[in-house]
C-alpha positions in Angstrom: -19.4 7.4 -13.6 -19.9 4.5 -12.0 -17.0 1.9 -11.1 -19.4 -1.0 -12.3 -21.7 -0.4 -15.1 -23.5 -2.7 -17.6 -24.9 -2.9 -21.2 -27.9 -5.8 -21.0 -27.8 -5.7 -24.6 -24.2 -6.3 -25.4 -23.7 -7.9 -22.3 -20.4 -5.8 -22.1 -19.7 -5.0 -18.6 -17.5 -2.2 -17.4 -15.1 -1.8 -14.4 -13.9 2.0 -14.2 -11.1 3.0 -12.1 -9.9 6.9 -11.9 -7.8 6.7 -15.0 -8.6 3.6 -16.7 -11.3 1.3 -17.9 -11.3 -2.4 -18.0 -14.1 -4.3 -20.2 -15.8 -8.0 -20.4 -18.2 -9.8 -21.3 -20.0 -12.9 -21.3 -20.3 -14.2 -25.5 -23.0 -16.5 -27.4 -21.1 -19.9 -25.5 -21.7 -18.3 -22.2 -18.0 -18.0 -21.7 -16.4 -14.7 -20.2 -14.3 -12.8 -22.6 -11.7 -10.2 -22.4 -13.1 -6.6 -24.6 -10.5 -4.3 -23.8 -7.9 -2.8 -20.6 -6.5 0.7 -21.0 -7.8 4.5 -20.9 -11.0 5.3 -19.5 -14.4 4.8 -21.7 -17.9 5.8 -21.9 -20.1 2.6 -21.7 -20.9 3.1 -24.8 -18.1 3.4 -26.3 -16.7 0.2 -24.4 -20.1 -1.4 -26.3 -18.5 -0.5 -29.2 -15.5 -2.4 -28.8 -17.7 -5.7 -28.4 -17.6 -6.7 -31.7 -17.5 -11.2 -32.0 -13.5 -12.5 -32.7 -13.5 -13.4 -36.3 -13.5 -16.7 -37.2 -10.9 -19.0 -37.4 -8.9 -18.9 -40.8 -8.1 -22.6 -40.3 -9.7 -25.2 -38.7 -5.9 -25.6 -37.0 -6.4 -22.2 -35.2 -9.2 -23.3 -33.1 -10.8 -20.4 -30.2 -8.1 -17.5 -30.0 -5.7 -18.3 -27.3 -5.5 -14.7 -26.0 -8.8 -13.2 -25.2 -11.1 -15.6 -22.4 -11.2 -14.2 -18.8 -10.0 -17.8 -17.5 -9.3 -20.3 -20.4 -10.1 -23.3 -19.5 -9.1 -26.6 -20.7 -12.0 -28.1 -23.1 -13.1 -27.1 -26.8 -10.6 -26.0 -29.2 -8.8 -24.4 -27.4 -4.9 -24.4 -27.5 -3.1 -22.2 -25.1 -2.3 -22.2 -21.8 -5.3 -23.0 -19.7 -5.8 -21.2 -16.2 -8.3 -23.9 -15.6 -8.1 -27.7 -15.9 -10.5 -30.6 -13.9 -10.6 -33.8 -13.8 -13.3 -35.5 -12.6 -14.3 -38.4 -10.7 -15.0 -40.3 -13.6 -11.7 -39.7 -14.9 -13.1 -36.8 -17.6 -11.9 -33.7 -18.0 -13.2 -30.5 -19.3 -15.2 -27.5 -18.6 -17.7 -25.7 -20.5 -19.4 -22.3 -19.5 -22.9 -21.9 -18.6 -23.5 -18.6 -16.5 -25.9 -18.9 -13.7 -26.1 -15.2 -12.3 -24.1 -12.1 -11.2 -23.9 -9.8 -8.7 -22.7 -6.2 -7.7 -20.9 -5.9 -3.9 -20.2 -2.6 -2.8 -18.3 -4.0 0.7 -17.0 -0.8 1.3 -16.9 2.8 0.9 -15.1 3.4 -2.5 -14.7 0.1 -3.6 -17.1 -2.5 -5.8 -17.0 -5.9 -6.3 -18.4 -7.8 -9.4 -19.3 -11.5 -9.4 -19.7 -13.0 -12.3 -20.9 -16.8 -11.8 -21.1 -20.0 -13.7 -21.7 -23.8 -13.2 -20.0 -26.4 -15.9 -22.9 -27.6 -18.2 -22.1 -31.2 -17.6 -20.7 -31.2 -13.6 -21.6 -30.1 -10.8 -18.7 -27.7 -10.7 -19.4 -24.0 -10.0 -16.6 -21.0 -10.6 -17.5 -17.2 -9.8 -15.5 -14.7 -11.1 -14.6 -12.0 -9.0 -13.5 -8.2 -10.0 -12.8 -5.7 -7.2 -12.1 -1.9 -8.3 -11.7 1.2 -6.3 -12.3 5.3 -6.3 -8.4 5.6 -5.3 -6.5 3.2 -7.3 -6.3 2.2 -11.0 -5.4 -1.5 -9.7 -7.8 -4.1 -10.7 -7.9 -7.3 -8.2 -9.1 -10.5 -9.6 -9.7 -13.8 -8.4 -11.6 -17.1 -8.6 -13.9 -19.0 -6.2 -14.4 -22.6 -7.1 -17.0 -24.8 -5.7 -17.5 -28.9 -6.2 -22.2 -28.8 -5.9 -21.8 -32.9 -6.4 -21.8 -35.5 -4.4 -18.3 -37.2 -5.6 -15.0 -35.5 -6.0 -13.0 -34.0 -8.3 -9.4 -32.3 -8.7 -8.4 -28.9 -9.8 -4.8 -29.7 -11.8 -4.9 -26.2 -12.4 -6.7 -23.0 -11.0 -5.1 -19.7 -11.8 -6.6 -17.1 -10.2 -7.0 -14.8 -13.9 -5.8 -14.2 -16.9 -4.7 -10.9 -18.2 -5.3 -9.9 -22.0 -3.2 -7.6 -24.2 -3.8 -5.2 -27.1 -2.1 -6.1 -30.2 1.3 -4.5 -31.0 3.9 -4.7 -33.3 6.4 -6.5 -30.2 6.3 -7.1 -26.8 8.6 -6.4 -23.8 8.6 -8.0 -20.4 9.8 -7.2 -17.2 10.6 -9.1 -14.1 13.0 -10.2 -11.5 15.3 -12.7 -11.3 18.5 -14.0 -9.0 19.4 -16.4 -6.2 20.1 -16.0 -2.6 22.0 -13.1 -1.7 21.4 -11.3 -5.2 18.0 -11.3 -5.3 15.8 -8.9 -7.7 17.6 -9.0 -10.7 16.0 -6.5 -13.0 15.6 -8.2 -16.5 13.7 -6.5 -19.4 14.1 -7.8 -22.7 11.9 -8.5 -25.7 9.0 -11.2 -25.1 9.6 -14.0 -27.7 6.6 -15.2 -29.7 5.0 -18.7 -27.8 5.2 -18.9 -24.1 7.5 -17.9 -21.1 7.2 -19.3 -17.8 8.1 -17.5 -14.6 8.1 -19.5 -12.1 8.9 -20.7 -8.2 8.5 -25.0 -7.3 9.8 -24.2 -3.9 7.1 -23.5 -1.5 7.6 -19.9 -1.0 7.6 -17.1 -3.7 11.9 -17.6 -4.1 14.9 -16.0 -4.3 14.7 -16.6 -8.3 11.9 -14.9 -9.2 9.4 -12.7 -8.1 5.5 -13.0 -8.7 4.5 -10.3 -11.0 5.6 -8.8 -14.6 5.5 -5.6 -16.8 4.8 -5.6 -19.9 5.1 -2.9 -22.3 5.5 -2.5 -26.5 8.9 -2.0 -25.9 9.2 1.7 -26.1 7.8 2.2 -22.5 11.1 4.4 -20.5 11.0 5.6 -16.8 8.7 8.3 -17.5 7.0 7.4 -20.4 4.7 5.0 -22.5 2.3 2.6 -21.5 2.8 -0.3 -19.1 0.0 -2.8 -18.5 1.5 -5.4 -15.1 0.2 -7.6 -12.3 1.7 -9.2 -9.1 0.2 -12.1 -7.3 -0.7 -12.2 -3.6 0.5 -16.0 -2.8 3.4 -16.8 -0.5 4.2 -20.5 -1.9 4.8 -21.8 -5.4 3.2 -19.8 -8.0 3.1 -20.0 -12.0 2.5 -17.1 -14.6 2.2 -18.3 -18.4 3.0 -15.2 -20.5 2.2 -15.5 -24.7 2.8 -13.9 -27.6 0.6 -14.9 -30.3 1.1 -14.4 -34.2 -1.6 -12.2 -34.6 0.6 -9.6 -32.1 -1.3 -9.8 -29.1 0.0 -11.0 -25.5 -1.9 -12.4 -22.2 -0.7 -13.8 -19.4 -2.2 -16.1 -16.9 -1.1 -16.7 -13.1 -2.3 -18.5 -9.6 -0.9 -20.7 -6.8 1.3 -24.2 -7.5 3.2 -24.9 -10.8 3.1 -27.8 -12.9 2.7 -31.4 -11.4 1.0 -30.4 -8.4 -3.1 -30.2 -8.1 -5.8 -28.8 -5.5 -8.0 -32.0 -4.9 -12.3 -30.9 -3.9 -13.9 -32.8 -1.9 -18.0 -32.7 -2.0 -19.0 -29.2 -1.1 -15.6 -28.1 -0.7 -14.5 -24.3 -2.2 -11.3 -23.5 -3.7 -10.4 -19.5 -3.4 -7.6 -18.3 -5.4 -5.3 -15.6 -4.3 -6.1 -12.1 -5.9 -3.7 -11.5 -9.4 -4.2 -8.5 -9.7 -3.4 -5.5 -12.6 -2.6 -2.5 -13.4 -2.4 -0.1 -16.8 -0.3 3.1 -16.0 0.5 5.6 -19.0 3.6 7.4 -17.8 6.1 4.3 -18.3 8.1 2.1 -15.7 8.2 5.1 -12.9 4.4 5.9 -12.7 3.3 2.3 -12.9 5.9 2.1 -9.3 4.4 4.7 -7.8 0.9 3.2 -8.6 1.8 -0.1 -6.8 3.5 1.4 -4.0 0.4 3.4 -3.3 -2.0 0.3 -3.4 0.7 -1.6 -1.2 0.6 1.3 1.1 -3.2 2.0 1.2 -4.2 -1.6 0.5 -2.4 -4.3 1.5 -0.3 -2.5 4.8 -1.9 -3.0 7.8 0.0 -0.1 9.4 1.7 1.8 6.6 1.2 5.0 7.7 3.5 4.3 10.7 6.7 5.8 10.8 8.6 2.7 10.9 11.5 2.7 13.8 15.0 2.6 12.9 16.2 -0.7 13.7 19.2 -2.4 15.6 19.9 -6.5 15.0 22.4 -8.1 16.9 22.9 -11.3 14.0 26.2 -9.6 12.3 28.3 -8.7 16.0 27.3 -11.9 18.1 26.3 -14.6 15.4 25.0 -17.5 17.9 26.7 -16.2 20.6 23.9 -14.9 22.0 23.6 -14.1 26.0 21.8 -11.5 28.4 24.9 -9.8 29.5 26.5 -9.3 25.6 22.9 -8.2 24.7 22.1 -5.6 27.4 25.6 -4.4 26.7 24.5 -3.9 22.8 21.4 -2.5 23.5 22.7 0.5 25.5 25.1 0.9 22.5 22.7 0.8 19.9 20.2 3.3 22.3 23.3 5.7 21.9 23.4 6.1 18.6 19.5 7.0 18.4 17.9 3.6 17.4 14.3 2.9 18.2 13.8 -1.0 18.0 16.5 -3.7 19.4 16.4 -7.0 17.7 17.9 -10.0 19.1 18.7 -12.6 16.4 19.1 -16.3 16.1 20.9 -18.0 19.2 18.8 -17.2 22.2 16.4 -20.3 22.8 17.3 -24.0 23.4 20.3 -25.7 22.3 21.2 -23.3 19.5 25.1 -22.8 19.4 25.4 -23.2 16.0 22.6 -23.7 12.9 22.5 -27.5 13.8 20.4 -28.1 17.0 17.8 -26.3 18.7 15.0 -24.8 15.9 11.8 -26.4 17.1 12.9 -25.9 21.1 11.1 -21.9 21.4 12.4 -21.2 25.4 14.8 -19.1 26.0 18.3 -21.4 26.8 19.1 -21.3 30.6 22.3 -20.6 30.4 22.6 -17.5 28.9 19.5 -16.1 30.2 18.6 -17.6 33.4 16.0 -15.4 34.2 14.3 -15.7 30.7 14.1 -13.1 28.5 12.5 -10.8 30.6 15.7 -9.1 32.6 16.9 -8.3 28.7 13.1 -6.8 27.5 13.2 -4.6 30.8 16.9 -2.9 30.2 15.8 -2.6 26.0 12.5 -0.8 27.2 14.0 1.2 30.0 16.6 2.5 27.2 13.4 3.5 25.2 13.8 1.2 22.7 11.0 -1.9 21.4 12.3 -5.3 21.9 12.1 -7.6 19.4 13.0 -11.1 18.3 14.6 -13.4 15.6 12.0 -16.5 15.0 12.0 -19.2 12.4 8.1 -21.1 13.5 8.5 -23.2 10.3 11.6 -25.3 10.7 12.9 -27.9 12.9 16.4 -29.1 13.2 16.6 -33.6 14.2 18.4 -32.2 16.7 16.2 -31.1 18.9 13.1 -31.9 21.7 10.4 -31.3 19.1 11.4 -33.4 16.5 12.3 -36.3 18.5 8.7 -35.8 20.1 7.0 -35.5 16.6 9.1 -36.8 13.6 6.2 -37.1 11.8 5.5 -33.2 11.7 7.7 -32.9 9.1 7.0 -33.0 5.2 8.6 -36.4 4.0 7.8 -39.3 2.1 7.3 -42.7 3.7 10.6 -44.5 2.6 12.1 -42.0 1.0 15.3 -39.7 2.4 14.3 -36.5 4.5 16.7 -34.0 2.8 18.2 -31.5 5.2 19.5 -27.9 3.9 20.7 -26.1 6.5 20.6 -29.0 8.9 16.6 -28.5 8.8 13.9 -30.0 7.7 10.3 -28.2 7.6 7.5 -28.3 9.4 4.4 -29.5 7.8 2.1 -26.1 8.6 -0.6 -28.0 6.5 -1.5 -30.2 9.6 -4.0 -28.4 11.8 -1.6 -29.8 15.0 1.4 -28.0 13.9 0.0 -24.8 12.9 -1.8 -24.9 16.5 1.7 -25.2 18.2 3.0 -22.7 16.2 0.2 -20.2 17.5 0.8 -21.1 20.8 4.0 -20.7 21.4 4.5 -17.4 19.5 1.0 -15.7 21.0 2.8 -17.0 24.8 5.8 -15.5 23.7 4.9 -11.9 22.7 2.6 -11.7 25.6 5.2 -13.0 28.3 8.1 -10.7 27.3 6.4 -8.2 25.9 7.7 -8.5 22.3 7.2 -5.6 20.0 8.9 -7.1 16.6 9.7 -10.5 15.5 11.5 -10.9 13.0 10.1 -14.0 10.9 12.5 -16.1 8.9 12.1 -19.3 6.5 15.9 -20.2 6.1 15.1 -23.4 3.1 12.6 -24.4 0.9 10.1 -27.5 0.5 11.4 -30.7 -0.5 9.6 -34.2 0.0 6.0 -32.4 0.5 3.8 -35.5 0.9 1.5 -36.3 3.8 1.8 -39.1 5.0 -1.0 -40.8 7.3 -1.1 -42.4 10.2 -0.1 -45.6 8.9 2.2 -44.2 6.3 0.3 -44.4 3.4 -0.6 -40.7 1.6 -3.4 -39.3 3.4 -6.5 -38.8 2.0 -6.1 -41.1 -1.4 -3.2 -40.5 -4.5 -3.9 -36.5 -4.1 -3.4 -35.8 -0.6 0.4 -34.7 -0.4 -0.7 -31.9 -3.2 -3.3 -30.3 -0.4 -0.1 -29.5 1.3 1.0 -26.7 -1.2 -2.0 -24.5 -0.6 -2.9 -25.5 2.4 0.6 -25.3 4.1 0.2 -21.4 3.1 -3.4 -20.6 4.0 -2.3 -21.9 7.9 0.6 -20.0 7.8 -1.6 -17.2 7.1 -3.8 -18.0 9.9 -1.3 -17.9 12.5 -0.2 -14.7 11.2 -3.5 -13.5 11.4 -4.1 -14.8 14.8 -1.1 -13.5 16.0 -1.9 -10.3 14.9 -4.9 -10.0 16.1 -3.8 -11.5 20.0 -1.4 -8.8 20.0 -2.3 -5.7 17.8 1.2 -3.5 18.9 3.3 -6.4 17.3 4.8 -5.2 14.5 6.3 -8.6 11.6 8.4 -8.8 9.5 9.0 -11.3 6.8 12.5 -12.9 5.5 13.5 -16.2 3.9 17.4 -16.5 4.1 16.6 -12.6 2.7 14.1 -11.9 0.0 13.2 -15.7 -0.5 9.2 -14.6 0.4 8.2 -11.5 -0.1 4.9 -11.3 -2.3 1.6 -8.9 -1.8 0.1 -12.1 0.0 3.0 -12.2 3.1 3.0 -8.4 3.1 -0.9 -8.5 4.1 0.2 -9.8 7.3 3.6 -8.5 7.7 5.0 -5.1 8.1 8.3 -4.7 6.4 10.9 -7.1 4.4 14.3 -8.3 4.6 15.0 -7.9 0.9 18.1 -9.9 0.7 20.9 -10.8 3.0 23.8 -9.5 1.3 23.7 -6.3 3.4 26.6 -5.0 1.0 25.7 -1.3 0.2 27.2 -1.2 -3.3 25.0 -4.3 -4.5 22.1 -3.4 -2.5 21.5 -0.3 -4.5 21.1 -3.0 -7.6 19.0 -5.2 -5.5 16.4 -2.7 -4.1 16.2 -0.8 -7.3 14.6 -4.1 -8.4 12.6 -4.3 -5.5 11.1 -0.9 -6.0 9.8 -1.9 -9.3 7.1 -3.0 -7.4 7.0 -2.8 -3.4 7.3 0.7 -1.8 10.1 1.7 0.4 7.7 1.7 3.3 8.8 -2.5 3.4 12.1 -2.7 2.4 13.9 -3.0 5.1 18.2 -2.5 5.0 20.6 -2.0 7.0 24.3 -0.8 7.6 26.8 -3.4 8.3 30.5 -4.0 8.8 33.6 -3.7 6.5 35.3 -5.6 5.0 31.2 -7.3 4.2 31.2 -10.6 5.1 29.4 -11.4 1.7 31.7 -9.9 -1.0 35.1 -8.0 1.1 34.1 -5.1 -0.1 34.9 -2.0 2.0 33.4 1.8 1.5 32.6 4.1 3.4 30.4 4.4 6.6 28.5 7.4 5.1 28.2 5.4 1.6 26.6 2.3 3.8 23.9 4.8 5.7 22.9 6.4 2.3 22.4 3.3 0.5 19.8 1.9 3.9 18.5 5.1 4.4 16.9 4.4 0.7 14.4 2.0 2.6 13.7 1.5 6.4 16.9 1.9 8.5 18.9 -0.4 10.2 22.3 -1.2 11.6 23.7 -4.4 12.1 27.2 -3.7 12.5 29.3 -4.2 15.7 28.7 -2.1 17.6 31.6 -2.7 20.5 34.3 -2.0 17.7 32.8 1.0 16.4 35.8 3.5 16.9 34.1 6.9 18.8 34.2 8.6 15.6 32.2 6.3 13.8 29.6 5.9 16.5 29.6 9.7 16.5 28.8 9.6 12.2 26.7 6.9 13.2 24.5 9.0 15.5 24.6 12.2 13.4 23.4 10.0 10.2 20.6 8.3 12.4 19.2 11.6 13.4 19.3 12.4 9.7 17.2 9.9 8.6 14.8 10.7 11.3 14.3 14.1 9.9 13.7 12.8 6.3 12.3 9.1 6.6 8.8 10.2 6.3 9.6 10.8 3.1 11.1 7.4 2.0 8.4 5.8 3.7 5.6 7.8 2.2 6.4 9.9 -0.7 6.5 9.1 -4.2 9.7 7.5 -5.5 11.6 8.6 -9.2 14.5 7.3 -10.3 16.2 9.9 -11.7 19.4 7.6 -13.0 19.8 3.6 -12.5 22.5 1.5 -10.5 24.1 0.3 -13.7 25.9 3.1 -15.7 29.2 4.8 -15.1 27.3 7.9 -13.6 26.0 8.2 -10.1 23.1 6.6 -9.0 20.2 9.0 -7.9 16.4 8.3 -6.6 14.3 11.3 -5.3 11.0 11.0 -2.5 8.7 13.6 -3.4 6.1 14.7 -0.5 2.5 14.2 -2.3 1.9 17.6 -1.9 5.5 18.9 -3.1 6.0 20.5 0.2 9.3 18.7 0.6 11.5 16.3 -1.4 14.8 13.9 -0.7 17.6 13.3 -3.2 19.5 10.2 -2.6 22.9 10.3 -5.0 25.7 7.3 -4.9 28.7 7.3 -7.1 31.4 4.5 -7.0 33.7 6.5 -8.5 34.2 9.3 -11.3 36.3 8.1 -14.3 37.6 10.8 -16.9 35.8 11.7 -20.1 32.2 10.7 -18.3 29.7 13.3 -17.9 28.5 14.0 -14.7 24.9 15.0 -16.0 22.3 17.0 -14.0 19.4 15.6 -12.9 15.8 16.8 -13.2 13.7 16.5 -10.5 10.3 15.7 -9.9 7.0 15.7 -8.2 7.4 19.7 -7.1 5.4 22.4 -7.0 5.3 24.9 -10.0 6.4 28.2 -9.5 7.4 27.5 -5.5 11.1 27.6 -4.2 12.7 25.0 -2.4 15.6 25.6 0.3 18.2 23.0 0.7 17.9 22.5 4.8 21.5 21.7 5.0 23.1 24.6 3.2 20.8 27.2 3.1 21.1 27.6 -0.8 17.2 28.3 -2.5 16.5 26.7 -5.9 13.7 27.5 -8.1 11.6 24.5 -8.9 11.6 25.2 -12.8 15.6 25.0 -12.9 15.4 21.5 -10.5 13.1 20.4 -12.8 13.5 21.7 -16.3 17.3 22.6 -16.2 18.4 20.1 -13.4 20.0 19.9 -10.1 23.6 18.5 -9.4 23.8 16.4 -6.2 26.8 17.8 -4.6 28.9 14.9 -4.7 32.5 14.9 -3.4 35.2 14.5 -5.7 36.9 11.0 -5.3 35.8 7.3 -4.6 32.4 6.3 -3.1 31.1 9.5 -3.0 27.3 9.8 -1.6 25.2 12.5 -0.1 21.4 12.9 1.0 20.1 16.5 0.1 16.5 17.7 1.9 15.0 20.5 0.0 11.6 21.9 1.4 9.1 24.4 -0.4 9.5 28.2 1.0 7.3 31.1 0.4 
């Protein structure tokens, strides 16, 4: 069958993935309408389903708010629209009036429908756009929007698409939730009837909330029911509408900017979305994961099937104390124990001794490393290690060279207060001049010292995000300051990019103060993520279980840290620590110098463990066999694709008396095969592991925690 197909005389079109089906088309108006998403169909039977909506009981009820590929704002039509205009006339409006289509096959297993239209009364043009591939069941969508006229207009609203539901007797939705240091906050609780907003006004995709949902009909479990979700490629502020309608059924739309803001087009000037795209999974919560983590991984990774390094940052034992002979003295430290990549963190350019001077001023300080940071890249190479750096390219503190140079870099208001968090104020990447710099610097950088890794931060969001002009007022007319919340992101993008491509051995990766951007749009050009600062191994089992909801472990990046935390005084046990981060891509950021010998030898034989097993977590299929939150142990399993080998991961806090300790039943093995457990020797069948169950092995007592690698035998 296939992936595009069309029926001229129902004008039903038909986008087939490997296990699903998803069907439009255009009605009498000319406006495209939502048929039907879910299990695969026959084109004719998808023609079938293209029966008109009813018509309105009421003359109240107007068009049916659930059901149009892109509502727009015009007509009676009452819901959320994904598209409002205003023109330069001061009208507002849009009507559909289809000009054409097209079929794009832009590569090897994958097909791209374009569905295009003009607005019957303006010079405003909007192609719909549909991508589907032979190896995925998710759907990408996005809008390109194009001002043919000679005046301008604004776009107060441009979601990228809008997702329609079946109707069911109730509605659950799932998403993330949290603040800094507790990000992904797994919530799922019934949708109410009207509409829910989820959210970020901060410039970057947030700590609060993450950019895609799940929804289900509320009887959706791990491993069962159907789950129809989406997630959003866009690293600024973002807005998804979600309804419930009385009739039963549920939609959502999405795109860049929330309320208040607007995307101004000038004559001849295009507006392209970021993709929203979807995803209909039968198999409940833990299928539709393993879906997304495969797209991330084959899709949106540049280098995903690297083995990703295990990682050594220096942030937790020096803080801004930061110098070549404390680093070198690290770095043969951290070689010791096995790691791959050496990280130096903030402190080692400019005037930075404490988070008050220096961001802006990228050379290394002359006092601690008089020779540059060459002498330190040498002795972190020669050790066999990558060298990598701590960089935050979008921030500026007053106190430093740059922004006495260029005040006017910043975003700020004229005559208002420039609001400092963290003693910063951000750089306005919007402005071709200060996205140039940026390049500059960090492509001189890498290349001089040889950098293998940066480590990207964002350490505050937006506030005061005008433009201001040369002569202070708004540039470009009442709309200008809005340009900056797309176009601020689309530059970052670009340096990325640019970067990238100077330099194709440099390997990113992306943290705000922690998880505060991590989207599919920032992982398109990154390589891994700092999910959340709070390094604290008992809550970070909570925090990356909602993380894996929808990014694979192949990004999450954690690490092994100190005790007492610094974050919460919590103290458990070395081994406890490296099971929790060996659940994602490795790290230590302990210190090192006070490491008694017997911890740097647990250390070291805990690093080499991960080595044998991380392919696993990085590419095999994650189940999660029993959730952070009960009174039970906590236990995820990495299945190799071809059940040759799997990974059990097992935390308990503690037993308490009376509680079942329940088997769990494994997954993703091969029927009728044997697996060995390579660090006992014991053989299991795979029909007791997974029909029966298979106990962990965990030691009696407090924070008990254990990594078992069983692997198929003859």
């Amino acid at each position: 069958m296939p992936m595009i197909s069309h029926a001229p005389d129902s004008g039903v079109w038909l986008l087939t993935t490997p296990r699903t089906s998803y069907v439009l088309r255009v009605d009498g108006t000319g406006a495209p309408c939502h048929v039907a998403w879910g299990p695969r169909l026959t084109l004719r039977e998808a023609a079938d389903l293209a029966v008109p909506a009813p018509a309105a009981a009421s003359s109240f009820e107007g068009r049916p708010p659930v059901g149009e590929e892109l509502p727009v704002d015009g007509g009676p039509r009452y819901g959320p629209p994904s598209l409002q205009v205003r023109y330069a006339d001061g009208t507002r409006g849009f009507e559909w009036e289809p000009v054409g289509h097209r079929v794009l096959a832009p590569a090897p297993g994958r097909a791209e429908l374009v569905l295009e239209f003009r607005d019957r009364l303006h010079p405003l043009h909007v192609a719909l756009h549909y991508t589907v591939r032979d190896d995925t069941d998710v759907i990408e969508r996005r809008a390109v929007l194009r001002n043919a006229g000679e005046r301008p207009l604004t776009l107060l609203r441009a979601d990228s698409a809008a997702w329609s539901l079946p109707p069911l007797p109730g509605w659950r939705l799932s998403h993330v939730t949290g603040q800094w240091s507790a990000e992904n906050q797994l919530a799922r609780e019934p949708l109410p009837r009207g509409e829910t907003v989820l959210t970020s006004r901060r410039g970057i995709t947030s700590h609060h909330a993450g950019p895609w949902l799940m929804l289900d009909g509320g009887e959706a479990s791990e491993e069962h029911g159907r789950v129809w979700s989406a997630a959003l490629a866009w690293s600024g502020s973002w807005r998804i509408t979600v309804q419930r309608t009385p009739d039963g059924r549920a939609g959502f739309t999405g795109g860049a900017g929330h309320e208040g803001t607007c995307v101004p087009l000038a004559p001849g000037e295009e507006f392209r979305t970021p993709v929203f795209a979807g995803l209909f999974t039968e198999g409940g919560f833990g299928a539709a994961s393993r879906a997304w983590h495969t797209y991330v991984r084959r899709h949106v990774l540049a280098h995903a099937d690297e083995v990703a390094p295990v990682l050594y940052n220096s942030w937790e034992a020096t803080g801004f104390d930061v110098d070549e002979a404390g680093q070198k003295a690290l770095a043969e430290r951290a070689a010791a124990l096995g790691v791959e990549l050496y990280v130096v963190d903030d402190g080692w350019f400019g005037a930075r001794r404490s988070d008050r001077a220096g961001l802006g001023d990228w050379t290394p300080a002359p006092d601690r490393f008089p020779a540059g940071l060459g002498p330190l890249a040498d002795t972190v190479h020669g050790l066999g290690m990558r060298f990598g750096l701590w960089v935050e390219p979008e921030m500026v503190n007053p106190d430093s060279d740059l922004y006495r140079a260029h005040p006017d870099w910043v975003l700020h208001l004229p005559g208002r207060t420039r609001t400092e968090l963290r003693h910063q104020l951000v750089l306005d990447f919007a402005r071709d001049e200060v996205a140039e710099w940026a390049y500059g610097w960090l492509t001189r950088l890498v290349g001089e010292y040889g950098v293998d890794f940066l480590k990207w931060d964002m350490n505050r969001p937006f506030s005061e995000a005008g433009r201001p002009g040369a002569r202070g007022e708004a540039e470009e007319g009442p709309d200008g300051g809005d340009r900056v919340w797309t176009a601020y992101v689309e530059r970052l993008y670009g340096v990325l990019d640019r970067l990238r491509a100077d330099h194709p051995g440099l390997r990113v990766e992306t943290c705000s103060g922690g998880g505060g951007r991590v989207d599919l749009g920032i992982l398109a050009r990154t390589d891994q993520a700092w999910v959340s600062d709070n390094t604290d191994a008992v809550d970070r089992l909570v925090i990356q279980h909602g993380f894996g909801q929808l990014h694979p472990a192949r990004v999450l990046s954690a690490w092994v840290t100190d005790v007492p935390n610094q974050l919460t005084a919590r103290t458990v046990p070395l081994r406890f620590r490296f099971h929790a981060a060996m659940a994602g891509l490795l790290g230590i950021g302990g210190d090192l110098a006070h490491w008694s010998q017997a911890e740097l030898a647990e250390g070291a034989e805990l690093v080499a463990a991960y080595k044998k097993v991380r392919h696993l977590v990085q590419q095999g299929d994650l189940y999660r066999l029993s959730g952070p939150h009960g009174e039970g142990a906590t236990v995820v399993q990495y299945a190799a694709a071809d059940g040759a080998e799997t990974l059990v991961l097992a935390w308990r806090r503690g037993p308490r008396h009376g509680v079942p300790q329940l088997p769990v039943r494994l997954r993703g093995l091969t029927a009728g095969a044997r697996y060995r457990d390579a660090g006992t020797g014991e053989v299991h069948h795979a029909a007791v592991l997974t029909e029966y169950g298979f106990r962990p092995g965990l030691a009696p007592g407090d924070w008990a925690s254990c990594a078992v690698h069983l692997v198929r035998v003859a």
